[in-house]
LUMFI-969298 format. One record per residue (C-alpha): residue in one letter; z, y, x. Coordinates in steps of 0.05 Angstrom, whole numbers, padded with zeros to 5 digits, always signed. Each point is the difference from the previous one (the first is absolute). Layout:
! LUMFI-969298
AZYX
...
***
This chain:
! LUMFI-969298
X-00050+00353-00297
X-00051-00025+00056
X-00066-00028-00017
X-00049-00050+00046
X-00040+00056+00002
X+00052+00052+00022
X+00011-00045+00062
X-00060-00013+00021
X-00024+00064+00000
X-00063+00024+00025
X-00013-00073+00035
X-00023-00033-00061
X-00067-00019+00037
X+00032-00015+00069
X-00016-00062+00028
X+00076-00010+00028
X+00016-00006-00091
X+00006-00080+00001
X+00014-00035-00045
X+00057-00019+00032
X+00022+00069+00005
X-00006+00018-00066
X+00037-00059-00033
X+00053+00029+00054
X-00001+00064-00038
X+00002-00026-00074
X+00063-00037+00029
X+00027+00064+00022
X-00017+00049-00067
X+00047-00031-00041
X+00063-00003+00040
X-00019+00066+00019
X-00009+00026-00073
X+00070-00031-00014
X+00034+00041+00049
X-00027+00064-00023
X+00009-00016-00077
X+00072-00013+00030
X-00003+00072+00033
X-00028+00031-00056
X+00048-00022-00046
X+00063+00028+00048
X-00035+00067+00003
X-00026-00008+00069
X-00055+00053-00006
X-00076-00036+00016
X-00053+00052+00014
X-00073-00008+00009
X-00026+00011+00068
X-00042+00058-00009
X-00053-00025+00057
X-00013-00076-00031
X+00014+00017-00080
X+00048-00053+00002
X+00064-00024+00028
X-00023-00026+00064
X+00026+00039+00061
X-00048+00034+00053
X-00079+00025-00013
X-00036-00076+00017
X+00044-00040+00042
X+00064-00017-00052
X-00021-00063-00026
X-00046-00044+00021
X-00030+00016+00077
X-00073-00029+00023
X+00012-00030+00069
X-00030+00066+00024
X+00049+00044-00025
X+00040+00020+00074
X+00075-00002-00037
X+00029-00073+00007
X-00012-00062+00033
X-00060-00048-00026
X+00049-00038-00041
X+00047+00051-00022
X+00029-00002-00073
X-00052+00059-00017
X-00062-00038+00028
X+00021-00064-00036
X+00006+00031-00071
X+00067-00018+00000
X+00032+00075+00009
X+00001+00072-00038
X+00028+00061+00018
X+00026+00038-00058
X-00004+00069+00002
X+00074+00032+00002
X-00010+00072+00027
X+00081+00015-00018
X+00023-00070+00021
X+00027-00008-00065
X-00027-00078-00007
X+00024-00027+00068
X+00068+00035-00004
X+00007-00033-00076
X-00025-00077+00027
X+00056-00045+00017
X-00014-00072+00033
X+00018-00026-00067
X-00049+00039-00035
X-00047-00028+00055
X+00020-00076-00011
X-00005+00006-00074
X-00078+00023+00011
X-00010-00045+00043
X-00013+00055+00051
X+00010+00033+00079
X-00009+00065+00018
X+00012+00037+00068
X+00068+00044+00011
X-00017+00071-00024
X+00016+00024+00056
X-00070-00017+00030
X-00024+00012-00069
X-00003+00079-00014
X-00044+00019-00070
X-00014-00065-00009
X+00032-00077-00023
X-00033-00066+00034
X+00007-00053-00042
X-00036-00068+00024
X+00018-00070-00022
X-00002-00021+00076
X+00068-00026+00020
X+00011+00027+00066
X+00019-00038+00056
X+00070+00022-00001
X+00008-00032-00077
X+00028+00074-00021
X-00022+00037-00067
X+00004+00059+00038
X-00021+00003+00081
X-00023+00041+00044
X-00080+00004+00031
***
């Protein structure tokens, strides 16, 4: 399970955390938390990311980005506090999540295939209206 805290990371004091953005990420812990608990429960194996301590993908940039961060666009999902990346070194998570799994959550998440070690989940419908889409 994913925490605030675990998504924002080291940018607790950044001045990019509105409060905006972080209502956008206590919307997006629960769903979140669902779909792991669902995970969990079919044996999907979880493992900590042993560079953050926590399930968050990557060594800064998983969860929440500061506008300076160079990956993604000044509105992406990430800089909004509306997207995680999970970390999935085997792929095991985003070869278990179906679209229905996704629509139950309330969640989207970007085809695995752009996706290797890691699952990005973001309550952002895309502009294509799909669970799961492409970047």
């Amino acid at each position: 399970m994913i925490s605030p805290s675990d998504i924002i990371g080291p940018w607790r004091n950044s001045p990019d955390l509105t409060q905006d953005r972080l209502e956008n990420i206590n919307d997006l812990i629960p769903p979140v938390n669902a779909l792991l608990a669902k995970a969990k429960a079919a044996g999907i194996p979880l493992p900590i990311n042993p560079k953050t301590g926590t399930q968050v993908s990557g060594a800064q940039f998983g969860g929440f980005r500061p506008q300076t961060c160079p990956i993604g666009a000044p509105l992406s999902a990430h800089k909004q506090g509306m997207a995680v990346d999970i970390y999935d070194p085997t792929n095991a998570l985003d070869a278990w999540i179906t679209d229905d799994v996704l629509r139950e959550c309330g969640l989207y998440r970007e085809g695995g295939r752009w996706t290797p070690g890691w699952t990005h989940l973001t309550t952002r419908r895309p502009g294509s209206g799909n669970r799961t889409f492409q970047p």
